[in-house]
C-alpha positions in Angstrom: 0.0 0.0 0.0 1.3 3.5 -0.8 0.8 6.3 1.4 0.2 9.7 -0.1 1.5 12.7 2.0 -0.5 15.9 1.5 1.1 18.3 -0.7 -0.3 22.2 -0.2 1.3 24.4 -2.8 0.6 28.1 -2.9 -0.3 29.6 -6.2 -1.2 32.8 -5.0 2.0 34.6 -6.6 1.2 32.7 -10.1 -2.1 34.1 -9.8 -0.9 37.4 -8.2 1.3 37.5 -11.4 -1.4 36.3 -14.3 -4.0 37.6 -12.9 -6.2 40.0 -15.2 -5.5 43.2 -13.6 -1.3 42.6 -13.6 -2.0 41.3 -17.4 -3.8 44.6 -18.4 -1.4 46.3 -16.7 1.6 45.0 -18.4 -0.2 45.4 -22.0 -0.7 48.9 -20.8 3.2 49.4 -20.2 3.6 47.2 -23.3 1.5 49.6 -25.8 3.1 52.7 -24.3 6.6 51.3 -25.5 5.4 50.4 -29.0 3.3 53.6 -29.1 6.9 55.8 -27.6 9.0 53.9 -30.4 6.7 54.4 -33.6 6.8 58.3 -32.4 10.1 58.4 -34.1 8.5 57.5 -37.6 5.3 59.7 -37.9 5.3 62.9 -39.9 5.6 65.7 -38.2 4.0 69.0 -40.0 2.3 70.6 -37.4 2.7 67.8 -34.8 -1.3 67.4 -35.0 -1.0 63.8 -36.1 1.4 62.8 -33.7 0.7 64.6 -30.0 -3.0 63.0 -31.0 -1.6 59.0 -30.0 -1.4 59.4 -26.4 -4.8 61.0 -26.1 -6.5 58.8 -28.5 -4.8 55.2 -27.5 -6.2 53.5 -25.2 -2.9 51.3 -23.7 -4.9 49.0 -21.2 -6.6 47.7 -24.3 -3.7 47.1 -26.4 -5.0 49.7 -28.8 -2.6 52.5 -30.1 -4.7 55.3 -32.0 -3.3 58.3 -33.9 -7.1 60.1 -34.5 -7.1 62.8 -36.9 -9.3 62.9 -39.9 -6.2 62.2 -42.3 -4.6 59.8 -40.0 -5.3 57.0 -42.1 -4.8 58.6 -45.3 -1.2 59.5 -44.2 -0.3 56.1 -42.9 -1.2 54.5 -46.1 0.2 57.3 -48.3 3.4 56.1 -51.0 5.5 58.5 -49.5 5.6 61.3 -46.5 7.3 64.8 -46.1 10.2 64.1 -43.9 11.1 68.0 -43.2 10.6 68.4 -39.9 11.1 64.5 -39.3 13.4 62.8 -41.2 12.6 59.7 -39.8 9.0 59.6 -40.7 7.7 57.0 -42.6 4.0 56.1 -44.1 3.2 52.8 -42.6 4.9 54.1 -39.7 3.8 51.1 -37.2 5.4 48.3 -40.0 8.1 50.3 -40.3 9.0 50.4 -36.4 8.2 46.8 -35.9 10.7 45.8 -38.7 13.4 47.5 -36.6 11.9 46.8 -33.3 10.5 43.4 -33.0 13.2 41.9 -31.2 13.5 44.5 -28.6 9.8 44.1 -28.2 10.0 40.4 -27.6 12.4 41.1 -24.8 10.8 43.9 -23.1 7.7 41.5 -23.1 9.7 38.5 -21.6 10.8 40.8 -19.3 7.6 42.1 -18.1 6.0 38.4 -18.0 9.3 37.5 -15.4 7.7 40.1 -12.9 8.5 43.8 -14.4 5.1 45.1 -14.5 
């Protein structure tokens, strides 16, 4: 006959840790690092389209919004003015994750090990 000893583990920290609220909190840091690093590739003519992101995103959803009326048209334009920016880029979001990706994987492995 085997005995079985009563095992008790504690998975308060696991839940503590993947629990809904610290999820939506680390999307939330998560979207204001994509949102920070695609900044460096929108036009810039007035600075309209740009300062409207952080007022229009909504980072605890995972959504990153640049809300003008042309937003959309300038995003999918062939080409941009680069005057004032001579970073920016249409497409400006593909254009940052092609030279971002892998720092993005990282700072997300790093927020899953506890830094959110």
């Amino acid at each position: 006959m085997i005995k079985v000893e009563e095992v008790k583990v504690d998975l308060g920290p696991l839940e503590r840790k993947f629990s809904k609220t610290a999820n939506k909190a680390r999307q939330a840091v998560f979207a204001e690092r994509v949102a920070f690093d695609c900044r460096k590739h929108v036009p810039v003519d007035e600075g309209t389209l740009r300062d409207s992101e952080p007022m229009a995103s909504d980072y605890k959803g995972g959504r990153i919004i640049w809300n003008t009326p042309y937003a959309r048209r300038v995003y999918n334009a062939d080409h941009v003015r680069t005057t004032k920016n001579p970073e920016a880029a249409p497409h400006w979001a593909e254009v940052t994750k092609q030279e971002k990706l892998d720092d993005w994987k990282q700072f997300a492995a790093g927020l899953m090990e506890g830094g959110a």
